[in-house]
N, C-alpha and C positions, 0 to 999 in steps of 0.2 A: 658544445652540448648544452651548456650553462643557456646560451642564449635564445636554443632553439625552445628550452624548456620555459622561459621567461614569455617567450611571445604567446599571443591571444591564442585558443584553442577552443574551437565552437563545440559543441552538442545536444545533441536533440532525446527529449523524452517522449513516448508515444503513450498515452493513456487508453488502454482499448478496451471499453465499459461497453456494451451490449445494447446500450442507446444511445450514448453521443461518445465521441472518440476524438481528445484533444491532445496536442504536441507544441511543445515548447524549445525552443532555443536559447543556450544558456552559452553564455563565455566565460572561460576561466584563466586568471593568469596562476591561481593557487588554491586551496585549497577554500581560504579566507574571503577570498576573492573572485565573487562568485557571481555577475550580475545575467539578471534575465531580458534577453533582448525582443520577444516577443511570444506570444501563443495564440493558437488557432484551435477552434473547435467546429466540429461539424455531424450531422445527424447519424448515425451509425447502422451500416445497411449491410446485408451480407448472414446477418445473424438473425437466430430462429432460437427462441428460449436458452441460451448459452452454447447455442452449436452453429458453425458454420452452414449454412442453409445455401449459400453461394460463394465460391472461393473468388470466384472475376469479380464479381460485384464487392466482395470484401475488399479484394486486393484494389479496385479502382478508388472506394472510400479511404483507402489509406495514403492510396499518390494525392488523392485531391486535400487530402489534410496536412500532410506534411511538406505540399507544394505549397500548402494556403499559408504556414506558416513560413516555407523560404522564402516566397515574394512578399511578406510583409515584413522582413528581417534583413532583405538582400544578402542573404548566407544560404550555401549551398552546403548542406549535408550527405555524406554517404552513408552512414549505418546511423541504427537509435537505437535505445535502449528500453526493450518492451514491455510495459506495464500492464499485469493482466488482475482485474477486481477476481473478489472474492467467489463471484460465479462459475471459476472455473478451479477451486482451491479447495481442499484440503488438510488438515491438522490433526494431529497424533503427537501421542509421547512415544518415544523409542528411550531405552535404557540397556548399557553393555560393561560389563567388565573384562580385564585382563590385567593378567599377571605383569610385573613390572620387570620381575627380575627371579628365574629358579629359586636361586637361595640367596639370604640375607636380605638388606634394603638397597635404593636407588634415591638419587635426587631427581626429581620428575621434572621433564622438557618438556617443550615445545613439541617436540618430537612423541612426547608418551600421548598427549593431550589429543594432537592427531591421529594417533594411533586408535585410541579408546574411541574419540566420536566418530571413524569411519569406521568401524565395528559398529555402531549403534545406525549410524547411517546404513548400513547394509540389512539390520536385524528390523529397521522400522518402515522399508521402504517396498510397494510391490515390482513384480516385474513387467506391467505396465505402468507404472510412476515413475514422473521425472521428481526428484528433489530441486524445489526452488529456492527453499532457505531453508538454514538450518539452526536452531537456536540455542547454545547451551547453558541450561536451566542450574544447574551446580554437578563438583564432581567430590565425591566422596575417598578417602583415603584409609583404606584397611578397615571400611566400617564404622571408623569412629571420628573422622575430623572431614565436615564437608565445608567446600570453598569454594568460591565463585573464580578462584583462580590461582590454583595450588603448585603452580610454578616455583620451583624452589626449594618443597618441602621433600620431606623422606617418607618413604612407602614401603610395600610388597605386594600391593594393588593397587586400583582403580578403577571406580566405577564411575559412570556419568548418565548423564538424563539430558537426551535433546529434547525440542520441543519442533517436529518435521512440518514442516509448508510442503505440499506435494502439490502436481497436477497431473494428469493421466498426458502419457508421451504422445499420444497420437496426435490427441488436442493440440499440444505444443506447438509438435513438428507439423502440422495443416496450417497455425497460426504462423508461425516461423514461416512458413510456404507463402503466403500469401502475403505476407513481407515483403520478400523476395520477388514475387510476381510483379509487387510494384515498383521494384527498383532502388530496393536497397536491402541493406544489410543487418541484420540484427547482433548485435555487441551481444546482449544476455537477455536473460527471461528473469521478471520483478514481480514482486508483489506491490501494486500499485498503492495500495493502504500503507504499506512500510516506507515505499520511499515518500509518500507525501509526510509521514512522521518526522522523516529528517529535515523538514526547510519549515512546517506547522508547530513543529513541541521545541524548547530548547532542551541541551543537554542537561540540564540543572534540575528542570522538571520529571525528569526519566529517571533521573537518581531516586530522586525524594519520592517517588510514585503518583503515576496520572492515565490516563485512558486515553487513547485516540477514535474518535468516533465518526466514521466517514462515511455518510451518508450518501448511498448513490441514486441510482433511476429505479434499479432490482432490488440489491440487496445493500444491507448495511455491514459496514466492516468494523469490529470490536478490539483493539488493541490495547494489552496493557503494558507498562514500565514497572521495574523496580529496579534498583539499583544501577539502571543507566543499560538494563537486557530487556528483550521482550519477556516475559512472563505468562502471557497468556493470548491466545487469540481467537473470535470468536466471530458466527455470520452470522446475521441476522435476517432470513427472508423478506424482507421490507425494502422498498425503497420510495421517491419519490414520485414515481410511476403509480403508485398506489391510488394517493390520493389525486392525478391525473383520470386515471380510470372510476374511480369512485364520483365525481366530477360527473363527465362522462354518462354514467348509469344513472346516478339520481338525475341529474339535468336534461337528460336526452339529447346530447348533442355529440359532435363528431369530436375523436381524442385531439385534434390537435387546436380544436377551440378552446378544449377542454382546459389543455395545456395553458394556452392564452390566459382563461380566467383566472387559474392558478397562479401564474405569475403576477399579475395584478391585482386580484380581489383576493386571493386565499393568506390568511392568517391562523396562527397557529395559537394565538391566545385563549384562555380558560373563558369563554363567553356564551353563555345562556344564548342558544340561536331563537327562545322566544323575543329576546331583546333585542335582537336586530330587525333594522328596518331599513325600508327602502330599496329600491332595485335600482341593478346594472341592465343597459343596455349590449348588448353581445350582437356581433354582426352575422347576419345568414344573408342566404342566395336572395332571397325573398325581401330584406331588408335588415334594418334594426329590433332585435322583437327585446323586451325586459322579463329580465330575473330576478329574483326574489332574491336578497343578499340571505335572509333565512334560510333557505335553501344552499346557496353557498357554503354556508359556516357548518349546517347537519354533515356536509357531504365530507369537509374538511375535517371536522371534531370526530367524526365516524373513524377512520384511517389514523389520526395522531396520535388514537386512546390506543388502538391496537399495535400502534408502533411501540408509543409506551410501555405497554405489556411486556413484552419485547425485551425491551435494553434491562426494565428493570428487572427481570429473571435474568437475564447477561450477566448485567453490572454486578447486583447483589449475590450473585452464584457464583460469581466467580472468587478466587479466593485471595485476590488481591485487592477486593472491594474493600478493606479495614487497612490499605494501603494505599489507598489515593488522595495520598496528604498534598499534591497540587492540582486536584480535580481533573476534569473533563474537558478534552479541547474537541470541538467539533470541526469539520470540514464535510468537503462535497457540495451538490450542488441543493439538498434537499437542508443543510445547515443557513440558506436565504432565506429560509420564510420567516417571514415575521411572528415572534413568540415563539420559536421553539428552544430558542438557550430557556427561557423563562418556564416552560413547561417540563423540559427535560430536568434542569435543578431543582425544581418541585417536587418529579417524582423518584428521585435517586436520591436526593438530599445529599448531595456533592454538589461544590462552585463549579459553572459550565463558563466556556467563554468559547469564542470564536479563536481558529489558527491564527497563528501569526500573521501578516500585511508581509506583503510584498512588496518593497519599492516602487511606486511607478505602474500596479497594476490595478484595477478594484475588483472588489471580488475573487481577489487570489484564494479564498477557501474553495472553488469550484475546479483553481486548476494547481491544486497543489500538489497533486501525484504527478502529472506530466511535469512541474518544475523540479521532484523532486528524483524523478526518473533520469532528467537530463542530466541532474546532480552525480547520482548514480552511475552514469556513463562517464563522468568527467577521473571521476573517483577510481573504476574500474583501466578507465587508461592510465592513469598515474601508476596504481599499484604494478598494474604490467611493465611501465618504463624503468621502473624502481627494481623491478624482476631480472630487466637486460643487463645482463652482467660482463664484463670483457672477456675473453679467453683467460683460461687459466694455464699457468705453465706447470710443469711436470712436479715441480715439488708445492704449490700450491693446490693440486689436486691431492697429494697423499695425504696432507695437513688436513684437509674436511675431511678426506676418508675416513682419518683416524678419528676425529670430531665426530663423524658421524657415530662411529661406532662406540664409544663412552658413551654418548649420549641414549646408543638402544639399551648398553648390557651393563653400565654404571651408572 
């Protein structure tokens, strides 16, 4: 057992964003030991403003990505673990109490804990919602003593307060579908912005309090930490798509030139576009024709003011903003442009910094949810192997029985 548990164990994270859709392969011998062997990205087809527009066409973009990533890895994957942005998500508080115990007190388990947040899980969720995460915010003890982990203590109640991630089941089970179509397996369903938290933010950062802000194609994803929990999560209609289209419209050209310029001329710095000068050449059917960089920078500063707006109603509304004593870590693919840490700590007046580096990769802020997805799969099969437990014989089965039942009515 020891040994089989020792040897290398691959898995694959799939990042399914609404305009590019990337997967990563990660090997794990432990927990610790966590290296990323490669990742692939590819244009994301199939979808129509966050809905499936084509399930064959979905389902083909997803073999061609997760194939693009096994022949670059020479690792053969069966199942991934599916990462879905914030364009298909949802957030709510749910809040439930029960009683511990008829009469007198109890020492509260593991057992009461589960108890109370799948009551709250049931009170905060519809009957077309799947729950994808679920977060708990603190649990209160007869009204007067709340704890972020009241294991131990003595009660006659408890109340708690999640913090629900939901997605509509359909959606899911058509994504899940088209998974499948392409020939593989789905492990579980992610919040793509969370699992990039875990390989972007350290644990140390999430105690002391900091935001994750993961900037996509659509929308932007708002994560807060405190005490080493989510706290808070928020979307923001934006993405890097924006200022592509904005591009686009002032310039008159086609989105995917548009795109082009963006990645090369577009900056994100506070600059007077009277002061800029000089033009870029851009290539058409017709030839080389020149662009005004003025123009550029209008088109650019147009869309970043309004991103701006944005996070800073986010950031400073939210009620954790007097609690981000390790500031703002950025990722996604829209945290490359140049001058946006510079602009974003300007206008929030919080230290920004880019996610953590990747080993061996550049520009791992763009694929930090697929590496952290993969993470998530590694993590999700451990806790299940840790789960298999040997046959029990006849008086080790009464010994939990009885366990069990202290535990509900003592």
């Amino acid at each position: 057992m020891f040994k089989k548990m020792a040897q290398k164990q691959y898995f694959c994270g799939l990042d399914l964003g609404t305009h590019t859709m990337k997967a990563s392969i990660v090997c794990a011998r432990d927990e610790e030991n966590l290296d990323l062997l490669g990742v692939f990205e590819t244009r994301a087809t199939g979808f129509k403003e966050a809905s499936i527009s084509d399930i064959t066409e979905l389902a083909d973009c997803i073999q061609r990505t997760i194939q693009g990533v096994m022949e670059k890895t020479g690792i053969k994957v069966h199942a991934v673990q599916l990462g879905l942005s914030g364009s298909f998500l949802t957030t709510r508080h749910s809040s439930a109490v029960i009683p511990l115990i008829d009469t007198g007190t109890k020492v509260i388990s593991k057992f009461d804990l589960n108890k109370v947040n799948a009551q709250a899980r049931l009170l905060g969720v519809n009957l077309d919602e799947d729950i994808i995460h679920d977060f708990p915010q603190w649990y209160k003890i007869d009204d007067i003593n709340t704890s972020i982990n009241p294991t131990g203590l003595i009660g006659r109640k408890i109340e708690t307060s999640l913090l629900l991630l939901t997605a509509n089941s359909l959606r899911v089970r058509n994504l899940t579908k088209a998974v499948h179509q392409a020939g593989f397996e789905v492990s579980s369903v992610a919040f793509g912005g969370y699992a990039a938290s875990d390989v972007a933010v350290d644990h140390v950062d999430k105690t002391l309090g900091c935001a994750l802000v993961d900037i996509g194609a659509n929308i932007t994803s708002v994560i807060f930490f405190k005490n080493g929990i989510v706290g808070d999560i928020q979307f923001i209609p934006w993405g890097g798509n924006y200022v592509t289209q904005s591009i686009a419209e002032k310039l008159s050209v086609a989105v995917d030139l548009a795109e082009e310029i963006k990645k090369t001329h577009a900056v994100a710095s506070r600059t007077n576009p009277k002061e800029i000068t000089g033009e870029i050449l851009v290539k058409r059917e017709s030839g080389y024709i020149p662009i005004r960089r003025e123009s550029v920078c209008e088109a650019v500063n147009w869309e970043i003011e309004n991103f701006l707006t944005h996070l800073e109603t986010v950031v400073k509304g939210s009620h954790l903003y007097h609690h981000l004593n390790k500031g703002i870590v950025i990722v996604g693919g829209g945290s490359l442009l140049p001058g946006a840490i510079e602009r974003i700590e300007e206008r929030v007046n919080t230290p920004v910094r880019m996610g953590a580096a990747t080993p061996g990769l550049n520009n791992s802020a763009v694929y930090a949810a697929s590496i952290g997805l993969g993470r998530m799969h590694y993590l999700k099969k451990a806790q299940e192997s840790i789960g298999i437990k040997t046959p029990l014989n006849l008086k080790d089965k009464i010994v939990n029985s009885v366990k069990e039942l202290c535990q509900e009515y003592f």
